[in-house]
C-alpha positions as semicolon CSV with decimal commas, in nm:
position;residue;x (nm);y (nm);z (nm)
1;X;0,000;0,000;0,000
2;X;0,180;0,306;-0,122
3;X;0,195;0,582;0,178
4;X;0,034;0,865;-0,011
5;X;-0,290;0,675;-0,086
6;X;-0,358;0,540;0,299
7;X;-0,721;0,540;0,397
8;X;-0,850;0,779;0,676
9;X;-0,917;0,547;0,912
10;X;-0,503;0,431;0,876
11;X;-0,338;0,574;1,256
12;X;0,009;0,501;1,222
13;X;0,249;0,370;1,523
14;X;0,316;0,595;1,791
15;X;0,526;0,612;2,093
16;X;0,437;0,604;2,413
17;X;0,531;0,981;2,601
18;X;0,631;1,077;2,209
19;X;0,968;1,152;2,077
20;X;1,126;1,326;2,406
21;X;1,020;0,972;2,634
22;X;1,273;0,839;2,365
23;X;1,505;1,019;2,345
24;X;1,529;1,093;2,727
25;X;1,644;0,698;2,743
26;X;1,924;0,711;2,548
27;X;2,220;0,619;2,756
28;X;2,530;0,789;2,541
29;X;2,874;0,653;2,643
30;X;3,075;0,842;2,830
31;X;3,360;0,843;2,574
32;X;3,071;1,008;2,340
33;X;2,973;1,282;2,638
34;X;3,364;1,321;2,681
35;X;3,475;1,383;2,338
36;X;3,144;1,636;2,274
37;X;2,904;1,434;2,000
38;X;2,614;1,592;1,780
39;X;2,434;1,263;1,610
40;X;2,175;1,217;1,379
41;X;2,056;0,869;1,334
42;X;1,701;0,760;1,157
43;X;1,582;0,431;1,232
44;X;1,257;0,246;1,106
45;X;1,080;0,004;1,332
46;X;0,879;-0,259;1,257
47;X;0,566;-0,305;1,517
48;X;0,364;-0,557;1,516
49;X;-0,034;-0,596;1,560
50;X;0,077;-0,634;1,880
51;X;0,282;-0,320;1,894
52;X;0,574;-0,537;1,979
53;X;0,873;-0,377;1,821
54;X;0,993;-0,691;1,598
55;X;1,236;-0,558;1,375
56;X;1,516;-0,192;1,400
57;X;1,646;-0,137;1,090
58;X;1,916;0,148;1,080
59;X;1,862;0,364;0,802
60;X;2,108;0,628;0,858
61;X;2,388;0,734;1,089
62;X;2,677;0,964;1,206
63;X;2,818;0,860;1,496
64;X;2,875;0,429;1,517
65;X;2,940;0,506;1,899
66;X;2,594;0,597;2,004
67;X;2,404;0,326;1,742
68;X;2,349;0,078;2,037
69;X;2,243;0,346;2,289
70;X;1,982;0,428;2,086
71;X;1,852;0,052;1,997
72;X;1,897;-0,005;2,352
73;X;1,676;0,282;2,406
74;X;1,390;0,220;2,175
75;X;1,354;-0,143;2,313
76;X;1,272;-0,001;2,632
77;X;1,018;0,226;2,478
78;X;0,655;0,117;2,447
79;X;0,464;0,138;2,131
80;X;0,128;0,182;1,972
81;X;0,047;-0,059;1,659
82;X;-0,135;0,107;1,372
83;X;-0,441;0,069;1,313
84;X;-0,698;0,063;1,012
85;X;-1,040;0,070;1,037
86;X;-0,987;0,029;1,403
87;X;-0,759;-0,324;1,401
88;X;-0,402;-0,336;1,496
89;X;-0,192;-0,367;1,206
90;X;0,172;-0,433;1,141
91;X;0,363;-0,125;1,077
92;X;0,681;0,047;1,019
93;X;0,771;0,399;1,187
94;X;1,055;0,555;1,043
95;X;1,248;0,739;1,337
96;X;1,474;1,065;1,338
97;X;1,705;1,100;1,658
98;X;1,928;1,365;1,727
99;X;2,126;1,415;2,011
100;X;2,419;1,680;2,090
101;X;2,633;1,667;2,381
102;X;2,817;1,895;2,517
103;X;3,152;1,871;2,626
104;X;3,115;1,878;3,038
105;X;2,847;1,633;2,961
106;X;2,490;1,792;2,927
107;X;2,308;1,644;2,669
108;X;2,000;1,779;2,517
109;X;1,768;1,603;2,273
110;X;1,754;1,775;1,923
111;X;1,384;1,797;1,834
112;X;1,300;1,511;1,632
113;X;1,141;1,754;1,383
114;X;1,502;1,824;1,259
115;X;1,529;1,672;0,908
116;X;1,850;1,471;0,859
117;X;1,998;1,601;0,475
């Protein structure tokens, strides 16, 4: 089913507490935190009717480092299966994640708005 032509009654996946609950569980190494990182990584998941997250498929990536941080992260992160015409569904969500941390080792989510050129 091509994306553009999805029926109203399609919901995609969501996450529970949204993109900040995400990204808030992302556990960045501390060699990342030392050395000062900005990373952009997009991810699609694969949930399940039973908004299981089945598959992580990583799209895109700048920083190797942080990759398992971030998988780590989203399997501790519940989901919500699609739906159409009100039945669960499988379903991928494709997932942008920035972080940026600074130096004495703040880090702050970018928002996942941000589109990754």
């Amino acid at each position: 089913m091509n994306p553009e032509k999805l029926p109203d009654s399609f919901k995609p996946v969501t996450i529970e507490g949204g993109y900040e609950n995400l990204q808030s569980k992302v556990d960045i190494p501390a060699a990342a935190i030392r050395d000062g990182i900005e990373t952009k990584v997009i991810l699609d998941i694969f949930v399940d009717s039973l908004s299981t997250v089945a598959n992580i498929n990583v799209v895109r990536y700048s920083r190797p480092s942080v990759i398992n941080a971030i998988v780590d992260a989203i399997k501790e992160t519940n989901f919500h299966a699609a739906t159409l015409d009100g039945k669960s569904v499988n379903s991928i969500k494709r997932i942008p994640i920035g972080l940026h941390s600074k130096v004495v080792g703040e880090t702050t989510p970018i928002p996942a708005e941000t589109r990754f050129e």
